[in-house]
N, C-alpha and C positions, 0 to 999 in steps of 0.2 A: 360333651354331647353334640356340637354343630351349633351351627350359626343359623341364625332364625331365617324363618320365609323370608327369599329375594328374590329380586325381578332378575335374573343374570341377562345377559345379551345373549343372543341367538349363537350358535359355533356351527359351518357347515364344511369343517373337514371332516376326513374319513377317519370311522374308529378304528384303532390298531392294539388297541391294550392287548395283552397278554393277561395268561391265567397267573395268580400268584401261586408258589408252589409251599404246600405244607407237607408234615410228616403226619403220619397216623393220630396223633397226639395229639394232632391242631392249636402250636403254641400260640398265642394272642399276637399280632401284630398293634402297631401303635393305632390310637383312632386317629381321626385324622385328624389335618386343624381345622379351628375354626375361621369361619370364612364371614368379614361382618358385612351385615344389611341390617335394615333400618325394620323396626316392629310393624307388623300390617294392624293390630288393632291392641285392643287394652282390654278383649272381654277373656274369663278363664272360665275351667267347667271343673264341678266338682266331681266326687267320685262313684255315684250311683248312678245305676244304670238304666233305672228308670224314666219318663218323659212322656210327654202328651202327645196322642196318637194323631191331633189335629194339625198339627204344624205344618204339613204338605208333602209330597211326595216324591220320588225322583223326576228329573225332568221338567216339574211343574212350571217352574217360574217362580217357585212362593220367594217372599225375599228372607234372606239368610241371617241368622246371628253376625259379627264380625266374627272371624278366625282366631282364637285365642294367639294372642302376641309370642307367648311364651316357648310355644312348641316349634321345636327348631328343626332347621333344613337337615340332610343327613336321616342317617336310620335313628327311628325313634323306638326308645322300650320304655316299661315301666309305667311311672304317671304322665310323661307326654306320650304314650303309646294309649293310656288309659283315656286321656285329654281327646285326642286324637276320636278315637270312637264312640267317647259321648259327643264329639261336636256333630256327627255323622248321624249318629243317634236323633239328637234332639232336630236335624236338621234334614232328618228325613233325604239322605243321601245314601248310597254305598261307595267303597272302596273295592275299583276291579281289583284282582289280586291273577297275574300272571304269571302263568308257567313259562320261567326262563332253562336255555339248555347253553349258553354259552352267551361270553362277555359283548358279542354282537345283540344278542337278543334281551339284556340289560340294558345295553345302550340303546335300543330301537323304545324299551318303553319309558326309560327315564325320559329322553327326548319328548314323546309323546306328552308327558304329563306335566313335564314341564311348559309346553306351549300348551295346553290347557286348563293351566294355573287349578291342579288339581294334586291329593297324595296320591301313592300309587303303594302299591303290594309286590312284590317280588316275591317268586316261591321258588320254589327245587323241589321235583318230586326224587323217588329215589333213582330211578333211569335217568333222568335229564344232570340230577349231580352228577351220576359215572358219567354220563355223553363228556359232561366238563370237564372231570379228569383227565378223559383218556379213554374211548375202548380198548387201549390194547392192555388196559394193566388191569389184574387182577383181581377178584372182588369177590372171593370165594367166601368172606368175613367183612363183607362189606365195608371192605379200608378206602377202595376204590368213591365211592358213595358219599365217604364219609369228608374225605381228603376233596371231592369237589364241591360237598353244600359248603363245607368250609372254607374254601377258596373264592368259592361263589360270594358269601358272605362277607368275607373281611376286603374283595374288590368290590361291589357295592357301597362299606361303608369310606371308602378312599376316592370313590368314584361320587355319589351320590352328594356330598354338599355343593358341589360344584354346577348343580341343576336346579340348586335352589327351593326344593320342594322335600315335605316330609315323606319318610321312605320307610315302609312295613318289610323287613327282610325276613321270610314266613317258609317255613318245610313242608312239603303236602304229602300227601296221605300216607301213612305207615303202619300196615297191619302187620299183623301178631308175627308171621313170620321173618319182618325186616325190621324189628326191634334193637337189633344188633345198631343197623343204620342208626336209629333216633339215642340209642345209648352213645355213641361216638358224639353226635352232635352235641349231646347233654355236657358231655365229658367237656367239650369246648366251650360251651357256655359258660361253664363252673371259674373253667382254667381262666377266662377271659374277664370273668367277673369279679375274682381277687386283685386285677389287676387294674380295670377301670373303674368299677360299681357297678359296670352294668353286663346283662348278658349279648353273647356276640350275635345273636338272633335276637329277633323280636318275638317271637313265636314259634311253635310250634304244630303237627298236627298228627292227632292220633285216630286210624282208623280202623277202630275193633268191632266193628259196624255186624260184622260174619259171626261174631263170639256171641254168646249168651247173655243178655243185658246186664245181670246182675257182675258176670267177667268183668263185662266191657268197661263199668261203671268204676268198680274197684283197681284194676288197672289203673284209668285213668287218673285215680284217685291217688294212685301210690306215687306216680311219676307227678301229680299234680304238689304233692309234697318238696318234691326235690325243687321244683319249677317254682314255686312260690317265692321262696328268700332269695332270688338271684331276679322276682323283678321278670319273669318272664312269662308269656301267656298259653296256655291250651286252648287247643281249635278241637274237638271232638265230635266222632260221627256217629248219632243213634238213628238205626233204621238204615236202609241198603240204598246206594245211588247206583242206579241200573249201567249196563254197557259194560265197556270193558277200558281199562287206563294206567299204562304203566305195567302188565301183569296182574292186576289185580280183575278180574272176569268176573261181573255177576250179571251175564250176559241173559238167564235162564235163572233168574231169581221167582221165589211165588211173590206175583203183585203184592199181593197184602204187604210184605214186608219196604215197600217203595212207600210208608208211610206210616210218620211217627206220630205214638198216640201223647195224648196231653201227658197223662200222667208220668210216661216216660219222661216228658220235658220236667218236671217237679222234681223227677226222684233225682236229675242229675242236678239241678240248680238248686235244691235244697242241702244235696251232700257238700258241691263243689263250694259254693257258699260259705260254708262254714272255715274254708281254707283260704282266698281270695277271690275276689272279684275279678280277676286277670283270667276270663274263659269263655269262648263263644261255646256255640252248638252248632251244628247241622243238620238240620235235621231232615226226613225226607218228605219228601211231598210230592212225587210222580216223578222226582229226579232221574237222569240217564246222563251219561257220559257220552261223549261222541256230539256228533252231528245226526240228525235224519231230517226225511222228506217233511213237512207240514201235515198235521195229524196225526202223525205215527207216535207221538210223548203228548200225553196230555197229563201236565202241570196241576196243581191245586194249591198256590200259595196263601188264598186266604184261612188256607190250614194254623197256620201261622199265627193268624191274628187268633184265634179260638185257644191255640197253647200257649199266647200272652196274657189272655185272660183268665185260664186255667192259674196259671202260675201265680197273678195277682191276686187274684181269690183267695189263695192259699197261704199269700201274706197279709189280707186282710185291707184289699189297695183299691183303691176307685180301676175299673172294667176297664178304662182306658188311659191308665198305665201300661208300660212292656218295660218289664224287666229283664227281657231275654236279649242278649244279640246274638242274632241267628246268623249262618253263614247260607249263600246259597249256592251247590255245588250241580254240575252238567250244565251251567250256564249258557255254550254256545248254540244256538237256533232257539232261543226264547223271546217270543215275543215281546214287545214294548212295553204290554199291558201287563205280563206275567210277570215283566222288571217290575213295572212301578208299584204291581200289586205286593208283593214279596218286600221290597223296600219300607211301605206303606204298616207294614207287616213286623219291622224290626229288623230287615238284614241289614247287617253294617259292612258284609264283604262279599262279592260275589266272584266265582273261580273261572277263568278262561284260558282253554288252551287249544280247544281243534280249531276253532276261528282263526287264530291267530297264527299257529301253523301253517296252514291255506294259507296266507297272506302271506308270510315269509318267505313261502315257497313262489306265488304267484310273480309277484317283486321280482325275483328272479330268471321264472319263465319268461314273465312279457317282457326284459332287458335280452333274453337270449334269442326270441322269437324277431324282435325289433332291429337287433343287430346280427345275424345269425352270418350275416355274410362275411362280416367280421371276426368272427369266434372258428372261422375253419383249420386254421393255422396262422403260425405264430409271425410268417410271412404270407401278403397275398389278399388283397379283399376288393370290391367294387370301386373303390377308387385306382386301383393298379397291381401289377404283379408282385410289384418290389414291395409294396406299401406296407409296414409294420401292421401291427394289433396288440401292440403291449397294453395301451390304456384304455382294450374293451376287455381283454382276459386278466388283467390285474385284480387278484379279490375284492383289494380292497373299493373296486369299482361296481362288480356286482352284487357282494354282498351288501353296499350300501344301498343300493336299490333294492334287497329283501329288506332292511332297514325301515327303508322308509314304506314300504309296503304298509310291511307288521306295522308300521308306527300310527298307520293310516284307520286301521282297525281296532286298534286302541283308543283314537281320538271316539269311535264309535262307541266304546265303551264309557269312556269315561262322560262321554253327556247322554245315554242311556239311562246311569245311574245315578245321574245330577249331581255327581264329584265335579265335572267342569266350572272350574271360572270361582268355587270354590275360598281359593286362594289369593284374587284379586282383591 
């Protein structure tokens, strides 16, 4: 499984990995080794998901349980994935969870999170796995899709003990029509699970958010069967996250539906419940996708605390109890208050990816805009006619400057939603 929380030393060369290449099939690669360091505490967390609403919120300051010793560096599933998001839970933090599209933008947020001695989430939605394959290979059966979350996945967990921090390797959104995609993914999980104990993902996510509740619910329930014995978890969406992301456009949705009602939280956590405990929600609450201006998305996450309370009523639980972990999705331009509120609320992961795109790209721009006299040709720049430019047009020079960009907006995440320092 990996070698526990370490402090590693800083590395400031340039990333060069390469994608790992699989067949359609996605045969298991070996995990990787264990890498040792010394335990950061001695406290564990059991397996209810329940917790006192009082304990503090992200960003606060409140002081922290220690970090349960046990839960190890590397991708974590199962009961340190379970460990993992009751310590998040009880401690009134979230876990960002970032949309990666290639082995530079894994390396931009491991990095990050690692100097913020915090976990981190790694996702792949289904456009960003093909980006990693390959545009030019086909994906009419999404093999394409399939062959890069997979690739994405088995180099994170090769890559990730080496950064010394627990690592969420997470699929994002997949409705009804890219099923194809999350059945592949399944398929490797299975394959990968006969052969270590554990699944090659950490999670999963399904978004049947457009279908008919009682669809959405059963679906989810069906694949929530296959998911169970391999140890793996469901991220699931009731109620529409507005905008549009990946293809998926609910650009001109009716408001109403940008808001889930309680009982909707019950009917899924009473069904899913009876199968495991391995399942967040998402649920909505004025969510959008995208970026906009200030005032254009107005948010309601103390929606949130009222479907916590709904739900404990219904188990018979003191008001302030939350037995839900909610996920919070259209994360990018939300306010601080809206974090800590939402946090405060039960999320235990919250989703980013146009933030962090901007940054990527920026990274890039102000390296081309700074050096521009240098970037004309491959001979020829302000210091002389003769004068080379291999080591301003070398990728691996610019793209570490998107790197550290992205990496820079990250660090904004991760103390946002009071994951920083976490780990110390």
């Amino acid at each position: 499984m990996g070698a526990k929380v370490s402090k590693p030393a800083k590395k400031n060369s340039t990333s060069e990995a390469a994608n790992p290449q699989v067949d359609n099939k996605a045969v298991a690669a070996p995990a990787p080794s264990p890498v040792p360091a010394p335990p950061t505490s001695t406290e564990n967390a059991s397996h209810s998901h329940a917790t006192d609403s009082g304990a503090g919120q992200a960003g606060s300051g409140a002081k922290k349980m220690p970090f349960p010793s046990d839960i190890p560096a590397g991708v974590v599933t199962g009961d340190n994935l379970r460990k993992l998001l009751k310590y998040a839970h009880e401690n009134h933090f979230a876990i960002p969870a970032f949309n990666c599209t290639s082995t530079s933008t894994i390396n931009a947020v491991l990095e990050a999170a690692r100097d913020a001695k915090s976990s981190v989430i790694i996702q792949f939605s289904q456009g960003g796995a093909q980006f990693l394959a390959g545009k030019g290979l086909a994906n009419d059966k999404q093999q394409a899709s399939i062959a890069g979350a997979v690739a994405g996945a088995h180099f994170v967990r090769q890559i990730a003990p080496l950064y010394g921090i627990p690592v969420i390797v997470h699929s994002d959104h997949c409705a009804k029509k890219l099923l194809p995609w999350f059945d592949g993914m399944l398929e490797a999980d299975e394959a990968y699970f006969k052969q270590h104990g554990e699944p090659l993902f950490s999670s999963h996510m399904l978004d049947l958010s457009e279908e008919p509740k009682d669809h959405n619910i059963q679906t989810c329930l069906k694949y929530l069967e296959r998911l169970a014995p391999i140890n793996c978890l469901l991220e699931m969406e009731i109620g529409v996250t507005g905008g549009e992301e990946d293809g998926v456009n609910n650009e001109n949705v009716e408001n109403s539906a940008l808001y889930t009602q309680p009982d909707d939280i019950w009917d899924i956590y009473s069904a899913f419940s009876k199968i495991t405990d391995l399942f967040t929600i998402a649920a909505a609450f004025g969510n959008v996708h995208g970026v906009y201006a200030p005032g254009n998305v107005k948010l309601h996450p103390e929606l949130l605390g009222k479907h916590q309370e709904h739900v404990a009523q219904k188990l018979g639980k003191a008001a302030t109890e939350q037995p839900v972990w909610f996920v919070f999705h259209g994360g990018s331009g939300s306010t601080s208050e809206e974090i800590k509120t939402a946090v405060k609320n039960g999320v235990v992961k919250m989703n980013i990816d146009t933030d962090t795109q901007w940054a990527y790209w920026e990274g890039l721009k102000d390296f081309y805009e700074s050096k521009k006299g240098y970037l004309q040709g491959q001979i020829g720049n302000p210091d002389g006619p003769t004068k080379p430019n291999k080591k301003f047009y070398d990728p691996r020079v610019w793209v570490r400057e998107a790197e550290k960009s992205m990496g820079k907006r990250c660090t904004v995440a991760f103390n946002e939603l009071g994951s920083a320092g976490t780990l110390a």
